[in-house]
N, C-alpha and C positions, 0 to 999 in steps of 0.2 A: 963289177958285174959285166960278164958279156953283152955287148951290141946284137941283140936279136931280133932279128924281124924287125926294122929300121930302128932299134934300141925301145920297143916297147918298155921291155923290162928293168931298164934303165928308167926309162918316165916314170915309171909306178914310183920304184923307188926315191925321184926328186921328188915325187908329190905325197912322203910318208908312210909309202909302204914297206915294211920290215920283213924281210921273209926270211929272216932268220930268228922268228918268233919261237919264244920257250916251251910251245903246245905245242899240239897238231891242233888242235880248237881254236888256238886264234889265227894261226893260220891257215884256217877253213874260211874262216869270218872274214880272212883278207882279200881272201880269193875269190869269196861273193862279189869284192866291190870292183873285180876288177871290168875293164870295159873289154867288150868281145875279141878287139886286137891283141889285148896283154895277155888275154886268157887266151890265145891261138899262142901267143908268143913264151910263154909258160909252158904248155903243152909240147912244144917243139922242144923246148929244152929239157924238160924231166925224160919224151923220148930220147932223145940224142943222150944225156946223161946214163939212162937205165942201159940203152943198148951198148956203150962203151965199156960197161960193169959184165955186162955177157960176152963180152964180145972174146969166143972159144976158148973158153977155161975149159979145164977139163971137167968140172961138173957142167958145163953147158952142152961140150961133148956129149956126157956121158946123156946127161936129158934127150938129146936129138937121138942117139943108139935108143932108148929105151921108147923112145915116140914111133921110129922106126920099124922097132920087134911089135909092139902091139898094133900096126898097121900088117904086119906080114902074119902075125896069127889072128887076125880079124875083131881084135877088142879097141873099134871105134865106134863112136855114136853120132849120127847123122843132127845137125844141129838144121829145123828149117823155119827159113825166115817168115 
């Protein structure tokens, strides 16, 4: 297990956490128990992970073209906070 965010994700893991549980349900249940630091340090990893899965394939290409055209022919939607 990577050393994340001073090896959070590591501690979980010496104190029984599995997270390579056979659900997604019990590894929601796991994720409840985690404390605020492990769950920043979770968070930082599944980004860092998801972004190295996009990082410019050509379907990610092709998403950014397509994000793109509908910015130049004007089908965006104003999200307000």
């Amino acid at each position: 297990m990577p050393a994340v965010n001073g090896g959070a994700l590591a501690k979980a893991h010496k104190r029984g956490f599995n997270f390579a549980m056979p659900t997604l349900e019990q590894i929601e249940n796991q994720v409840k128990q985690l404390t605020k630091t492990e769950e920043q340090a979770l968070r930082d990893w599944l980004e860092n992970m998801l972004e190295d899965e996009l990082q410019m394939s050509d379907e990610f290409k092709a998403k950014i073209e397509r994000g793109e055209q509908d910015i130049r022919e004007g089908r965006v939607r104003t999200r307000k906070p």
